[in-house]
N, C-alpha and C positions, 0 to 999 in steps of 0.2 A: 194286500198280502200281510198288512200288521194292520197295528189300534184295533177299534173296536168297530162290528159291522151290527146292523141292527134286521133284526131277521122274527118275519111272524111265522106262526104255526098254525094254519086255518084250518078243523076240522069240518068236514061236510058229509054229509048222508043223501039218501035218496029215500022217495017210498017206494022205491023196492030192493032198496041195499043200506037196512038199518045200522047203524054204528052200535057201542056196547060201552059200557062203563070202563072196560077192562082193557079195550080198544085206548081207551084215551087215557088211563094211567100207562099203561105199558110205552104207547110216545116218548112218555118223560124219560125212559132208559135210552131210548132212540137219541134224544135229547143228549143226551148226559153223553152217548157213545162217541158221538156228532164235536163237541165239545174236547173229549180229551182227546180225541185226532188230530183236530189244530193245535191242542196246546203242545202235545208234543213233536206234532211235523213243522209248525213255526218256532220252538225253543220257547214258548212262553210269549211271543210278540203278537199273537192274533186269538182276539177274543171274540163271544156273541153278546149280543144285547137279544135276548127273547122274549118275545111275545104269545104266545099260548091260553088262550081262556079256559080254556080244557072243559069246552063242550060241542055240542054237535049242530053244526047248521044244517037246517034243511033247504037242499035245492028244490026249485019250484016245480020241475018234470021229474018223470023215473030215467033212468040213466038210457035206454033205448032213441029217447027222444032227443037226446044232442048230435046224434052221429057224427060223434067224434072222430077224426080222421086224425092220426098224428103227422103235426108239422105242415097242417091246412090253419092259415091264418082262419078262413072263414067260420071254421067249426072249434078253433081254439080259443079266440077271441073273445068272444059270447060267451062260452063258458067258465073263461077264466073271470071278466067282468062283472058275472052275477058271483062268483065267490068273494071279490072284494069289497061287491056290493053288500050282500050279506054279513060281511064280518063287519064295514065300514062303522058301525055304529059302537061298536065294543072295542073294536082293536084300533090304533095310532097308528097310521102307515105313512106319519113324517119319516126321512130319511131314508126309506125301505131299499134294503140292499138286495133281500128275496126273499119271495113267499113260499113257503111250500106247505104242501096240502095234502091233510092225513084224510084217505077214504077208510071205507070199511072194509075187512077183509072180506065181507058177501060177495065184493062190487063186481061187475060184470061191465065194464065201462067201453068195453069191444078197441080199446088199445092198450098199447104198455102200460102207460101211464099218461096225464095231461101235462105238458108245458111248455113254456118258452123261453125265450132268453134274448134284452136286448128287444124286447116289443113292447107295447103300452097298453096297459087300461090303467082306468081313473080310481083313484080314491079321495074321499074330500079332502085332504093332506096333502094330494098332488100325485104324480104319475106312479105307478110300478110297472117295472123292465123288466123282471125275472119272476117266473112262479113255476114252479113242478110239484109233481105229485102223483109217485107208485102206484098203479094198480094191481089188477089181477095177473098180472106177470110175474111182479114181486112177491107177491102173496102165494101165489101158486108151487112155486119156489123154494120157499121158504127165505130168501134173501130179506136183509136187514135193508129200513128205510135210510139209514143215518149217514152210508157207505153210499147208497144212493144219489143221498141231497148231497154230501163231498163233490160226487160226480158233478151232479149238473151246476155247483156251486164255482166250478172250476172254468165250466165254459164260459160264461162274462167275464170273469179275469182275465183270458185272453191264455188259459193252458192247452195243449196241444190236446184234442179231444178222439180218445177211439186212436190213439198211436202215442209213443211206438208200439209194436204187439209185445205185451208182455204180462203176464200176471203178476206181476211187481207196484203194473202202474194203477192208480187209482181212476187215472184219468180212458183206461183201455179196459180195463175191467174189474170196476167196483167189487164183484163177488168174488172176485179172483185172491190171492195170495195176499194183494195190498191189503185187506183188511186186518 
C-alpha cells in the first residue's frame, strides 16, 4: 500500500484483432490516469515503476483458438504464459508486482477480459502472480482501462472485492462514481 511497485504494460494483438498506433499512445493517458489515483488516494506514499515498450506483440493463434473461459485456470494459464513469453525478451519482469495487458479495441476474445491474481507463470526473471487485461467488455462500453487495472490491482492486496455495494467504491465498481 506505500513505496514503489513495479508494474509492466504488455501490448498483444492477434491476426484477426490488429492493434493501431493510436491504440498504444492513448495507453500512456491510461497510464498517467492509473498514476494520479494512487498518488492522490495514498497522499503521495505509493508510487509505479513502469514498464511499457509501446508496441504490439503478436500472439501465435487468432483469438477464437484460446477459448478462453474466465477464471478457468486451464484456458488462463496458456494464455497468459505465451504473453510473458512473448514480452520476456524486451521487458524486465524482476520484481513484477502486475502485469496487465493492452488488447485491441477490435478483440473479440469471448470474455470480459483475461486474468488472474495470486497464480503463476514464468518469466526468465522469475515467477508473475498477477496479470489482467480489458477486453471487449470494456471497450464496448466505453469504460476506461486505468479504473480497471485500480480494480484488479486491489485484489492481491487483499481489498474486499465486488463489496460493499456502493458506487463510491473502486473495489465494487470501477465504472461507477469512484472514478
Amino acid at each position: 500500500s506505500t513505496g514503489v511497485s513495479n508494474i509492466q504494460l504488455i501490448a498483444v494483438d492477434f491476426s484477426d484483432a490488429v492493434g493501431t498506433a493510436e491504440e498504444l499512445t492513448a495507453a500512456d493517458a491510461q497510464i498517467t490516469e492509473f498514476n494520479k489515483w494512487f498518488d492522490f488516494t495514498s497522499n503521495g506514499t505509493k508510487s509505479f515503476n513502469w514498464q511499457y515498450p509501446k508496441r504490439w506483440l503478436r500472439m501465435s493463434r487468432p483469438t477464437p483458438s484460446y477459448g478462453l473461459v474466465k477464471g478457468d485456470r486451464a484456458t488462463v494459464i496458456p494464455m497468459g504464459q505465451e504473453i510473458i513469453s512473448l514480452a520476456d525478451p524486451i521487458v524486465d519482469f524482476t520484481g513484477s508486482d502486475f502485469v496487465f495487458v493492452l488488447f485491441p479495441k477490435n478483440i473479440q476474445l469471448g470474455s470480459p477480459d483475461l486474468g488472474f491474481a495470486n497464480w503463476e507463470v514464468n518469466s526468465a526473471e522469475g515467477t508473475v502472480r498477477n496479470l489482467f487485461g480489458g477486453a471487449e467488455y470494456f471497450y464496448s462500453n466505453n469504460y476506461e482501462l486505468w479504473s480497471f487495472w485500480i480494480h484488479e490491482w486491489g485484489h492481491p492486496m487483499g481489498l474486499a472485492g465486488h463489496s460493499p455495494r456502493s458506487n463510491l467504491s473502486i473495489m465494487d465498481n470501477q465504472n461507477g462514481s469512484s472514478v
